[in-house]
VEXDOGU-120505 format. One record per residue: y, x, z of N, C-alpha, C in turn; residue in one letter. Coordinates in steps of 0.2 Angstrom, whole numbers, plus 5000, padded with zeros to 4 digits. Last residue first. Example, Ala and Ser with C-alpha at 12.3 -4.5 7.8 and 13.67 -1.06 7.14 Angstrom:
2
498950645035499550685036500050645039S497250665039497850625039498450665039A
***
This chain:
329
506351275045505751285050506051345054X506451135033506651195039506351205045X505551075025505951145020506051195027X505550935024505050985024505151055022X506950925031506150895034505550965034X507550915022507650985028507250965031X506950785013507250865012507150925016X507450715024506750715020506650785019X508850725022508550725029507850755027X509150675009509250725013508750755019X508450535008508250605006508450665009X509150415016508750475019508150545015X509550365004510150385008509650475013X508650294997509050344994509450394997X508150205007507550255004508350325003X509250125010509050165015508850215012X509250064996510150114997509750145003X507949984995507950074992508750104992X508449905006507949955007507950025003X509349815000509449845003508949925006X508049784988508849804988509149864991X507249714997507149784993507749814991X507849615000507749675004507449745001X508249534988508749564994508749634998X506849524985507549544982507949574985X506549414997506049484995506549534989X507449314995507549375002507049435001X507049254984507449314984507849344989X505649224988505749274982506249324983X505949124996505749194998505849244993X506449034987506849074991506649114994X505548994978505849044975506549074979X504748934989504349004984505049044982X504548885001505248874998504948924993X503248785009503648855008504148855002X502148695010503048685011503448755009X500848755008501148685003501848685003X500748835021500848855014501148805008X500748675030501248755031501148805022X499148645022499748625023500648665025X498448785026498548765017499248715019X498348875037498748845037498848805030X496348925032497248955031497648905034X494948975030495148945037495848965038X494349025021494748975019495048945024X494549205025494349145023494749095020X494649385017495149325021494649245019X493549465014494149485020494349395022X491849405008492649405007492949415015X490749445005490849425012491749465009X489049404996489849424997489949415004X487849495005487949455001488749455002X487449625015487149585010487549515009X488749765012488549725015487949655012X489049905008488449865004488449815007X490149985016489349985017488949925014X491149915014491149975010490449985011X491449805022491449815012491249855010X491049855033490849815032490849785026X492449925036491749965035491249925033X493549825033493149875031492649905029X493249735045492949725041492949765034X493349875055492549835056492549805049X494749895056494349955053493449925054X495249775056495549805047495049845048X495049765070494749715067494749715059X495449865076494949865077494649805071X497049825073496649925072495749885071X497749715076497349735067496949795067X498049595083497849665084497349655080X498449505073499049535076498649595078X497649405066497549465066498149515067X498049285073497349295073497349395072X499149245066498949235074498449295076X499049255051499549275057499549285061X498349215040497949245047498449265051X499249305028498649265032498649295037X501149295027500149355030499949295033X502349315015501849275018501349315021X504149325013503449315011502949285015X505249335020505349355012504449365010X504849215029505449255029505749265020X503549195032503749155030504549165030X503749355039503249325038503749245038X503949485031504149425037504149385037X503349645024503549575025503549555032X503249765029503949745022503949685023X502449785037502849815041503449805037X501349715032501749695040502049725041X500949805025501249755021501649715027X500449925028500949935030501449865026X499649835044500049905039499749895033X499449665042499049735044499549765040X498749535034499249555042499149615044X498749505019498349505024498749535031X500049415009499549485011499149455018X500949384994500449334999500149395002X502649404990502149444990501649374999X503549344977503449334983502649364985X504549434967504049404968503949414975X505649544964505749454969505349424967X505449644960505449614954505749544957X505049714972505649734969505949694964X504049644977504349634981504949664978X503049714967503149644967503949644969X503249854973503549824965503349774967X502749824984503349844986503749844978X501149824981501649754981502549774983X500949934974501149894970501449834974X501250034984501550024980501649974976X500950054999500849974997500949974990X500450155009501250135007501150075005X499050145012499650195015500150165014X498449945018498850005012499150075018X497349845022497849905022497949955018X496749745014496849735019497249785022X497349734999496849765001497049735008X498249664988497449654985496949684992X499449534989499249614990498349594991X499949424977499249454982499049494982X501049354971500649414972500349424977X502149254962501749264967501049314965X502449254946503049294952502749264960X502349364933501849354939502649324945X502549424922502749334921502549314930X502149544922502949524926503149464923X500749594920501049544927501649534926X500849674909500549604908500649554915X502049744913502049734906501249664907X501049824920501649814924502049734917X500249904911499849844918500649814919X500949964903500649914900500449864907X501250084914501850024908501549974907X500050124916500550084922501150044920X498450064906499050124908499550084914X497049984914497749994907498250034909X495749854916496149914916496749934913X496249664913495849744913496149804914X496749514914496649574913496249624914X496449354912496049384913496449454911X497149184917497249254909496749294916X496849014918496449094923496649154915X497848894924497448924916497349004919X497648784937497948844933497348874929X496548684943497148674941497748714937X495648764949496148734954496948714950X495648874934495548854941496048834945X494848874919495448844922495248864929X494148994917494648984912495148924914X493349044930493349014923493949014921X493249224933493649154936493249134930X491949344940492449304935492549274937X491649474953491649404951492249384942X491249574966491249564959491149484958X490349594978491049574978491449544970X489349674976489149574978489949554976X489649794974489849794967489549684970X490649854988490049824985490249804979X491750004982491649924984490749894981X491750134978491450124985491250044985X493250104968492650154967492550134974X493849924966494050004969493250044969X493349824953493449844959493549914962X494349714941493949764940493949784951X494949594937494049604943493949654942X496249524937496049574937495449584942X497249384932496849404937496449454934X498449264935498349304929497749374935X498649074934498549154939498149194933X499948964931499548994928499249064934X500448864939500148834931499748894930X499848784955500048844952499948814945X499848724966499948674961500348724955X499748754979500348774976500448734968X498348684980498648674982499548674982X497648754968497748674968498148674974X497748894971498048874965498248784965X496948894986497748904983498048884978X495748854981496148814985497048834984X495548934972495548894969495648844975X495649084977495949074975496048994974X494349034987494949054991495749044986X493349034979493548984982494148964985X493349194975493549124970493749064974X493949264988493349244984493749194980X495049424993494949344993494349334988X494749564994495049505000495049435001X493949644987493449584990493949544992X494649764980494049744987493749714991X495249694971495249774973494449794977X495649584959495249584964494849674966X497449554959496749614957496349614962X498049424954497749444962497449504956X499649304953499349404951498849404958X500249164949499949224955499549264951X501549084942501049114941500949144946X502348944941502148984946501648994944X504048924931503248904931503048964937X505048954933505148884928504448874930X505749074940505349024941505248944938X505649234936505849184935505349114939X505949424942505449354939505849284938X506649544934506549504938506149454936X505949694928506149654925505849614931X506549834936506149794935506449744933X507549924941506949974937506649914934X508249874951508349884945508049924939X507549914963507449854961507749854953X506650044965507150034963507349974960X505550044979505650064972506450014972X505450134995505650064993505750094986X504650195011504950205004505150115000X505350235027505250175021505450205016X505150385037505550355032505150305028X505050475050504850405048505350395043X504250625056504950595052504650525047X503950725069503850665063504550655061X503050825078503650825074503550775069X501950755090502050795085502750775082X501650685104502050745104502250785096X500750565101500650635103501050675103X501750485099501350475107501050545108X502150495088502350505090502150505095X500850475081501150545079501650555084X500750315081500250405084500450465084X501850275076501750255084501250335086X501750335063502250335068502250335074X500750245058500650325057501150335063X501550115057500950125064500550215063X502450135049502650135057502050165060X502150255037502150205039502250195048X502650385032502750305027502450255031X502850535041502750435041502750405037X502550685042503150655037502750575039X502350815053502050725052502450695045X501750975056502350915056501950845052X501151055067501051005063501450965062X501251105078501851135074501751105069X500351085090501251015090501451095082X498951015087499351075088499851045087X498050865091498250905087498550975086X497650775102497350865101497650885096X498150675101498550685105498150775104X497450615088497950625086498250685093X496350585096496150645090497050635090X496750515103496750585107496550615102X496850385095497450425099497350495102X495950345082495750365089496350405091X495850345068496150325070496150305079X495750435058495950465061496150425066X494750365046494650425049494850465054X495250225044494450235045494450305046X496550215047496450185051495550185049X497050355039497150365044496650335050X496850285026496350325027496450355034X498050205027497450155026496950215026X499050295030498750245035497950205033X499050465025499050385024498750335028X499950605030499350555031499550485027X500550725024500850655026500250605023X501050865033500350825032500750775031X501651045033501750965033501150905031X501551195040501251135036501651085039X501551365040502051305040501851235036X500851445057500951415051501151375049X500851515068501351505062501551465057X499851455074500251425077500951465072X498151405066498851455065499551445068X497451335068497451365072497851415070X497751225055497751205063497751265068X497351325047497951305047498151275053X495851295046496351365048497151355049X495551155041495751205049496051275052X496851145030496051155031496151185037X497550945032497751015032497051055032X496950815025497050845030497150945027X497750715012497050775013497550785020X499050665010498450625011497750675015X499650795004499750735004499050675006X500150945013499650895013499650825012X501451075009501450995010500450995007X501851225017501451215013501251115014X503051355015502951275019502451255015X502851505014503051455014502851405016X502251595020502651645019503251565019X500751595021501051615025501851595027X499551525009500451575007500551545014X498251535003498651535009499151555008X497751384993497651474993498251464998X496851254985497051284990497051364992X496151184975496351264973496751274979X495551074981495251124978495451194976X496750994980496551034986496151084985X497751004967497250984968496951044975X499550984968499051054964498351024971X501050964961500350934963500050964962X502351044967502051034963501451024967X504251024970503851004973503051014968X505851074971505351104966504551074969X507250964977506551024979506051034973X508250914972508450964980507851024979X507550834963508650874962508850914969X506550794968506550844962507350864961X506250684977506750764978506850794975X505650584969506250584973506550654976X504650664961505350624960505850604963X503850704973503950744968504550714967X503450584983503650654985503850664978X503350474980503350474987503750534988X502950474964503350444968503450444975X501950554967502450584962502950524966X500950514974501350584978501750594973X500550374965500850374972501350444975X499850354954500650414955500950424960X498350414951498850384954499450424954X497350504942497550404942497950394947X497650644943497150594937497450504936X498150674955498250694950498150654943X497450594964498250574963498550624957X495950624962496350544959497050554960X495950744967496050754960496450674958X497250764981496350744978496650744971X498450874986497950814986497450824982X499750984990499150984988498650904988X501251054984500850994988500250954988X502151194986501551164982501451104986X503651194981503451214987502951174982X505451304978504751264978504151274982X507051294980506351314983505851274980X
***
């Protein structure tokens, strides 16, 4: 069967997320093709996948109609994230989950879901090593500031942090920063944009990681970390709270503090994304740095290893399922 799966021109052009989420992995069950929302056209007849984009309203009022939506949470928690929008939906809307807290809404309302973890293939990646501690931050959207890194570096006693300033499209451009050449004690390498071989290829000396956003749909890049047995540092919030555990097989700032994450991830947000006057980094310096200083690095690593492991034998198992997910109606 083939089926069309529609999104934004970016997942066509710059990301491979719906290729890996959707397209590759069932490519031996389903004919699945990426076709830009824009060229949306009504076929009745077959199941029609919305990755990311909402279904177009007509759709909702079609109580025939065969749609699949699989929302991403980090655009779910600034546009959908009110429960009676979710409990109005029409119940023939099916839900596909990559993340729990997509799951909890989808499912209080009555809609047909299906939760599956996605996970990469640990033997796709070259492991990490720990003779030396390098940290990987792309500075995406302000999470951490220079001060923030240069506490960490001196305190882990890092040698090298390899670091990426380019910013996500929307971000205050106040957020924007260089490192010098040393900080806190580590030699600062500088990258830039780059194909996905080549980026992958300049971090895998990396083996601590800073997921870069406050919420992720899926996480991809730190779930590669967390494939390579890099030890993933994150902010406490889907979906990186839902792969790490905390001083387990990694780390989230702010533990305590940011357990109720809906209203507090969707203020400091909107708070980056509206121009705010002057920087105003997500995560402060107000960290547990001692408790950081002990942590066992290259034993989380390889319970971050492990689970990924075990996680993509789950991913690979529940294709099936997946499959007649979006196929049976």
């Amino acid at each position: 069967m083939t089926l069309k799966a529609y999104c934004m021109k970016w997942h066509l052009d710059k990301s491979d997320a719906f290729r890996d989420l959707v397209v590759d992995p069932l490519k031996d069950k389903l004919d699945v093709e990426l076709v830009d929302i824009k060229k949306w056209q009504k076929d009745p007849n077959t199941p029609q996948i919305f990755c990311q984009v909402k279904p177009p309203e007509e759709l909702f009022k079609n109580p025939r109609a065969k749609v699949v939506w699989i929302p991403m949470w980090d655009n779910v928690l600034v546009e959908y994230h009110d429960q009676s929008w979710w409990n109005n939906l029409p119940k023939h809307i099916k839900i596909v989950c990559f993340s729990q807290a997509v799951h909890d809404r989808a499912s209080r309302a009555g809609l047909p879901n299906l939760y599956i973890k996605y996970y990469k293939n640990p033997d796709d990646f070259k492991k990490v090593q720990w003779q030396k501690l390098r940290i990987f931050y792309w500075n995406r959207v302000g999470l951490v500031g220079p001060q923030f890194l240069n506490k960490l570096c001196s305190t882990l006693k890092v040698d090298e942090i390899i670091f990426r300033p380019e910013l996500d499209p929307g971000i205050s451009e106040e957020l924007q920063y260089e490192l010098p050449a040393v900080l806190g004690g580590a030699s600062v390498k500088v990258i830039h944009e780059m194909d996905r071989k080549s980026h992958l290829r300049a971090i895998e000396d990396s083996n601590i990681y800073i997921a870069p956003r406050m919420t992720e749909g899926v996480g991809m890049t730190f779930i590669e970390a967390m494939s390579r047995g890099a030890v993933v540092l994150a902010y406490n919030a889907p979906t990186m709270n839902e792969y790490i555990h905390h001083t387990e097989n990694g780390y989230l700032f702010n533990n305590l503090p940011s357990r109720r994450i809906d209203k507090r991830v969707l203020r400091v947000a909107n708070r980056l994304v509206r121009q705010h006057t002057g920087p105003c980094y997500a995560l402060s310096l107000d960290q547990p740095w001692s408790e950081i200083s002990r942590l066992e690095w290259e034993n989380l690593g390889a319970a971050a290893l492990r689970d990924s492991q075990k996680g993509y034998a789950e991913w690979t198992k529940s294709l099936e399922a997946y499959s007649n997910f979006l196929t049976a109606w």
